[in-house]
N, C-alpha and C positions, 0 to 999 in steps of 0.2 A: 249228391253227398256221398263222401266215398273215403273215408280216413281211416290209419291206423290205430284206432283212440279206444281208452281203457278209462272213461268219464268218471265211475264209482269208482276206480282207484284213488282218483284225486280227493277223494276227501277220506277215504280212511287212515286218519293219521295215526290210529295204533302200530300199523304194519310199518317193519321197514323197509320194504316194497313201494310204500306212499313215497318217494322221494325219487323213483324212477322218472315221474312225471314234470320235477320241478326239481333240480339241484339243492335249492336255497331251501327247499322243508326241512324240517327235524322231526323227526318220529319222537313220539312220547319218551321210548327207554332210551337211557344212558347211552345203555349198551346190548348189541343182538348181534347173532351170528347166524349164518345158515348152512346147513350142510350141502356138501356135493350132490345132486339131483334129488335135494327132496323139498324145492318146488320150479315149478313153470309154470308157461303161462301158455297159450293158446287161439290162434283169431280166426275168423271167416268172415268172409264179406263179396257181397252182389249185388252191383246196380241195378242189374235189367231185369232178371228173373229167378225165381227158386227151383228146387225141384219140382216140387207141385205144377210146374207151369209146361215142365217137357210133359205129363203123365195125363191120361183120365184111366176113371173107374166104371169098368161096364156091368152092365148088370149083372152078370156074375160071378161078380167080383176080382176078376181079374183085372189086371192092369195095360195099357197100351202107349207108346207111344203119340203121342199127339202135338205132331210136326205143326201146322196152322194154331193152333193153342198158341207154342212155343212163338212162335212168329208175332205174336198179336201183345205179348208181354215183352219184347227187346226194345230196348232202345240204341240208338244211334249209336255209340261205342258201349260194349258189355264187357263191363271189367269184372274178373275174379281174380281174388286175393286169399291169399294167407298167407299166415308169419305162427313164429313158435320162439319162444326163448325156455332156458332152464341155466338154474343157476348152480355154476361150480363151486362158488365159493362167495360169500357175502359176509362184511364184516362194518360193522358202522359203531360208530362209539364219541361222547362228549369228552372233550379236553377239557376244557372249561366253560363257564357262564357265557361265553361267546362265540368259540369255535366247536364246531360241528362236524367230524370226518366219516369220510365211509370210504372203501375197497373191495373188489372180487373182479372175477370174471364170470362171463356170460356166454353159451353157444346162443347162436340168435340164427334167424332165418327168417326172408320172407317172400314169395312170388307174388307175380301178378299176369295175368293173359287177357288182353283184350281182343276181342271177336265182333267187328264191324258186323250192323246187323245184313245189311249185300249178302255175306258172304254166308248167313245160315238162311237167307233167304232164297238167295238161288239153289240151293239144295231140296228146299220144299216144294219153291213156283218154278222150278228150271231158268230159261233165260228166253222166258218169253217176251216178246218186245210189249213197252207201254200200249203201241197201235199195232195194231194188223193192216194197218192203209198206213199209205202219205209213205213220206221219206224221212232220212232221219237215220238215229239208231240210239239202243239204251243201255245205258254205261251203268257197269257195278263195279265198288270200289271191296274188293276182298281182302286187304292187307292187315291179318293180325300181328300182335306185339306180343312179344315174351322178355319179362323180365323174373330171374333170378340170382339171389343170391345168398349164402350160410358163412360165418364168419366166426370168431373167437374174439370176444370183447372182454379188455382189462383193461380197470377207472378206478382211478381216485380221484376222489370228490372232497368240496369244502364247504360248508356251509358260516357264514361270518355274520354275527351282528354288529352291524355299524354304530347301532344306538335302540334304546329303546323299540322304536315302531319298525327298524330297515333292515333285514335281512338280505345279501347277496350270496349267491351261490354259482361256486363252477364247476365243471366234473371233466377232465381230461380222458380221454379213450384212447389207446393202442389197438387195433385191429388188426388182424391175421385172417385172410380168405382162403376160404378152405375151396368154394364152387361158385362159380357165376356162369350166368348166360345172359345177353343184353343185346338187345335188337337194335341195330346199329344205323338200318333204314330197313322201310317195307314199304313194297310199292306194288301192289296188284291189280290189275284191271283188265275187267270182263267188256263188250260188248257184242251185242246185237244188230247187225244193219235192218231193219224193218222193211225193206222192199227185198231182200234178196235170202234174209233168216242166217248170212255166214255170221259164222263165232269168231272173233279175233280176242287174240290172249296178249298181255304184256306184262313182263314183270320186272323186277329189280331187287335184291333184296343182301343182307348183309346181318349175320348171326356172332356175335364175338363170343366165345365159351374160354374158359380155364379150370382147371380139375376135374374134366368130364371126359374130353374125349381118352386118357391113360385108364378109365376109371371101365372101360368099354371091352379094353383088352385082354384077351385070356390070359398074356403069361406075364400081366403085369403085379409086381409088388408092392403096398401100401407105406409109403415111407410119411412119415408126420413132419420130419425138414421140408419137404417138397411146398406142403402148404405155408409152410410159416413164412416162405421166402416173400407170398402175396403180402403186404404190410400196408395199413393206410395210416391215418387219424384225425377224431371226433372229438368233438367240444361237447356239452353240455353249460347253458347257460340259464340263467334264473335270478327273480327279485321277488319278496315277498314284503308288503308295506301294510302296516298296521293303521288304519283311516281312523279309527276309536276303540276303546274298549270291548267293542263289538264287532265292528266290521273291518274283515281283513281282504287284500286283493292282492293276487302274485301276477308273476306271466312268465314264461320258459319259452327257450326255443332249444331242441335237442337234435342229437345224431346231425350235426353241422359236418360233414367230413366227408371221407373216400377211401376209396382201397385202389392201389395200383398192383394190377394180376400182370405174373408173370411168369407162372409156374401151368406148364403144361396148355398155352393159348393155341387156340387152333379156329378155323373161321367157318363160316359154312355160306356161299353165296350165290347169287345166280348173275349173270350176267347181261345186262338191260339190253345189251345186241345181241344176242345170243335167244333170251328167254321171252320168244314169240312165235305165236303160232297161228293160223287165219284156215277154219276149219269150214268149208263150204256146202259140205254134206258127205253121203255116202253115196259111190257112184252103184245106182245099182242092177247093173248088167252085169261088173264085176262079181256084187252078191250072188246075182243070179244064176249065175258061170259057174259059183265057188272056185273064184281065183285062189290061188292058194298063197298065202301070206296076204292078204289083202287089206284085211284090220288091221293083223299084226305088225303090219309094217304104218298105221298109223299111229296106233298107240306107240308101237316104239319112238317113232318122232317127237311125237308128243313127250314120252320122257326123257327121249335124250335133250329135248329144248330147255325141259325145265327141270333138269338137275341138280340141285346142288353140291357144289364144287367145295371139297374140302380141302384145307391148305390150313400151313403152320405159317402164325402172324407173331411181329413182334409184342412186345407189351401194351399195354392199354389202363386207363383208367375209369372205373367209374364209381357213383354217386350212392350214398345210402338215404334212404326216403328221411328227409328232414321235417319234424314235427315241432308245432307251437300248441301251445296252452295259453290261455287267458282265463283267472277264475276270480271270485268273489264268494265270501261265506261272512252269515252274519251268524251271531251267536244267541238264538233263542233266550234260553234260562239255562243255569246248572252245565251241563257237560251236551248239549240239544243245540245241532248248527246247521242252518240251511246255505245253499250253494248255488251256483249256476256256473257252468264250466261251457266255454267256448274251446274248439280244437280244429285243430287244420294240417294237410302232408302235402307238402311238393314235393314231386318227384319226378323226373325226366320233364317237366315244363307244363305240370299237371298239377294245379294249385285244387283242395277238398277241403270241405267244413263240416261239422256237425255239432250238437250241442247236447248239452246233458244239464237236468237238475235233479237236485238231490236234497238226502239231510242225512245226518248221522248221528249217533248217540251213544256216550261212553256208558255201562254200568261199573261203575265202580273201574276197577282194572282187569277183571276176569274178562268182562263182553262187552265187545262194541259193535254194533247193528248201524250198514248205512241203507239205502234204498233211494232208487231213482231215475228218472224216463229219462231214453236218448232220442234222439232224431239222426238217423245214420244211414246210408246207404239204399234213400228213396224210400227207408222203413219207416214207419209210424207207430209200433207197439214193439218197443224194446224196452221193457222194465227190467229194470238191471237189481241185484244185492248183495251185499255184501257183513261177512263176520268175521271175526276172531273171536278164540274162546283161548282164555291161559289157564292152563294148569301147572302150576306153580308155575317154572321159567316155561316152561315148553308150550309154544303157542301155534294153533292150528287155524288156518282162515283159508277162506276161499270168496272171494272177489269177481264180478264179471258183468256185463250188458247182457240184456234180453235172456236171464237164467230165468227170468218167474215163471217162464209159460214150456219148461224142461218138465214134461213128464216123470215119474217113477216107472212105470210099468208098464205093459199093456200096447194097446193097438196106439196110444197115443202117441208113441214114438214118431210112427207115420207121419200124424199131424201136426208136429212141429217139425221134423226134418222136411215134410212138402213146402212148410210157408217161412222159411227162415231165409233171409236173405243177410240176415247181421250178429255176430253172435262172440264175444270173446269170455274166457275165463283165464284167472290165476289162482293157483290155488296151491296151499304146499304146506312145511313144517320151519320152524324159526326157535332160535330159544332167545329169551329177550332179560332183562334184570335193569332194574333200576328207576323205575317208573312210581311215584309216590303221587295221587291224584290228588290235588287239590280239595280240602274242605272247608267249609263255611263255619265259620265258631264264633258261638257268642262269649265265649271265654274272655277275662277282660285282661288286658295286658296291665305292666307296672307304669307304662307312660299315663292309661286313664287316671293315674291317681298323681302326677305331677300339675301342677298349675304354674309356669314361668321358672321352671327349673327347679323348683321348691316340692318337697310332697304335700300331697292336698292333708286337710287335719283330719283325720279316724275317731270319732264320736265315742265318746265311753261305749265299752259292752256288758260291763258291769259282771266282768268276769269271760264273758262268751269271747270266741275270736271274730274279731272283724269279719264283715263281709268279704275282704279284698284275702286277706289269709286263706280264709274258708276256700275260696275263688282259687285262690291259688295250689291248694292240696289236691 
């Protein structure tokens, strides 16, 4: 389990933030605005291992490396991730009883680097064969993935009810790349022949970058045309269907799109005839002699084989991590709703799940408190929560997965940064208007006193005013 996912976002529908997740939501206010960087959001996330799992503690108390630890907590692909967004400009506001608009832009980012566990393995056990007898030999596959990418996202969104219970919603995106790098193939391989202990290497490999390598050189100038020339675009897509009174179900699918870079592309590769080498030991009479350049002249080989060859490519296009949602909340009592949210990212041919439940609870308009477990990223204890507080327009909140176990102070810090393998927050400032909370009143209206279009009769009071007068003052 390994997604981009912000599970307690989706149900704080005070924020207008809540609609990142789903086109088709509506946030409570009218109308809200957000200023230029004053909120983002934040993510981290790791299949295999945390910190805690490179380190031990010796008696002491110092710290150590602990390569076999490390080795004993990977699994078969170790992906690490992060992303970051902050928002330039946010702007969402009701037209009418039916249409729903929102507008801004967005800097967004997000990487990812996957680390075969072969390849932090032979670092530890060397490349020792499975046998010391027999015939044979043992293959390690070493080929990590880098993907990056930061961009400029401008959307306007719609949100429409069709009827009563059906909300649709779409949200069109304009993107501008600012940096990518995208690993285009990787192909590494170790082995060992077990009767004779020679190393042979092979590789293959292909790096596509844009806006990095100009960004490398000393007498280079920062021009903002240059990126804007990268240009993609992204959908947002979304339904929201009201099942009863009570229970409500949406689903989204987001960031459906791509960016084609073209601005400062350059490749970085190796070449599969070229990038081998078959190492059968060290002669050592030569050591013995101190020949002179002896090593030197092996290492050299060794990186002239496996060099990577820089070259300017034409254009290229690639993909932004597309995500779904699927969720369900029913409605307790009063402003009190529980939840269960399903979520999933493909990305380069790599489909993730996770899941999240929750509830949430309005106090009036001033606070709304949601709280709720995820399952994400092979983690098991990620209590996530989530608030907003209005003072008058101006509304502060901060939103996020596995916040409850975030220390304040102290050596605790250790102890959550060792065991955190999943961890997102957003959090920022908003000014919002126009949100009038629903109440319950036993007040009686002028239809209770119609019977068949006629008014009902009002019994002498013998002077006093009717109960329905009274009622009505």
């Amino acid at each position: 389990m390994f997604a981009q996912n912000e599970g307690t976002l989706t149900l704080m529908n005070s924020l207008p933030q809540h609609l990142e997740n789903n086109p088709s939501f509506i946030p409570k206010y009218n109308f809200s605005f957000t200023l230029p960087a004053t909120s983002f959001s934040a993510f981290y996330s790791s299949n295999g291992f945390a910190y805690g799992d490179v380190i031990s503690k010796q008696s002491d108390g110092s710290t150590v490396a602990d390569l076999p630890k490390l080795r004993g907590a990977l699994t078969e692909k170790n992906y690490l991730s992060q992303a970051f967004s902050v928002d330039l400009l946010r702007i969402s506001f009701k037209v009418n009883d039916k249409l729903f608009m929102n507008l801004g832009t967005q800097g967004k980012g997000y990487s990812r680097v996957m680390l075969p566990k072969d390849a932090v393995a032979i670092l530890i056990d060397g490349n020792q064969p499975a046998s010391l007898s027999g015939s044979g030999s043992s293959n390690f596959t070493l080929s990590p993935q880098v993907e990056s990418v930061s961009y400029l996202e401008t959307y306007l969104g719609a949100a429409y009810k069709l009827n009563n219970d059906l909300t649709i919603g779409l949200r069109a995106k304009l993107l501008h790349g600012i940096t990518n790098a995208t690993t285009q193939n990787s192909n590494f391989n170790l082995s060992t022949d077990n009767a004779t202990y020679a190393i042979s290497a092979t590789a293959a490999a292909e790096l596509r970058t844009s806006g990095i390598y100009n960004l490398t050189q000393s007498n280079y100038s920062f021009r903002v045309g240059d990126y804007l020339s990268n240009s993609g675009f992204g959908v947002d897509l979304g339904a929201t269907f009201k099942v009863t009174d009570k229970i409500t179900v949406a689903a989204s699918l987001l960031d459906i799109g791509s960016i084609h870079w073209q601005n400062n592309t350059y490749a970085y590769s190796l070449d599969a005839v070229k990038a081998k080498y078959t190492f059968s030991g060290f002669d050592l009479s030569k050591l013995v002699n101190n020949e002179q350049n002896y090593v030197e002249s092996i290492t050299d080989s060794i990186a002239n084989n496996f060099k990577f060859v820089e070259s300017a490519i034409r254009s290229y296009s690639s993909t932004i991590p597309t995500k779904m949602y699927l969720n369900g909340t029913y409605q307790l009592r009063g402003q009190l709703r529980v939840g269960a949210i399903l979520f999933g990212e493909t990305f380069k041919g790599r489909t993730t799940t996770g899941i999240t439940l929750g509830l949430n609870k309005h106090f009036g308009k001033w606070l709304s408190l949601s709280g709720s477990y995820t399952i994400s990223s092979n983690a098991y204890n990620n209590v996530g929560l989530g608030f907003s507080l209005n003072l008058a327009v101006v509304q502060f909140y901060m939103v996020g997965d596995n916040l409850l176990r975030i220390p304040i102070s102290g050596n605790e810090i250790n102890g959550f940064v060792n065991s955190t393998q999943f961890f997102n927050i957003r959090t920022g400032m908003n000014f919002v208007f126009g949100w009038k909370p629903t109440k319950s009143s036993n007040v009686a209206k002028a239809d209770d006193f119609k019977v068949k279009g006629k008014k009902k009769t009002v019994k002498s009071t013998n002077g006093r005013a009717s109960d329905f007068r009274r009622r009505k003052k």
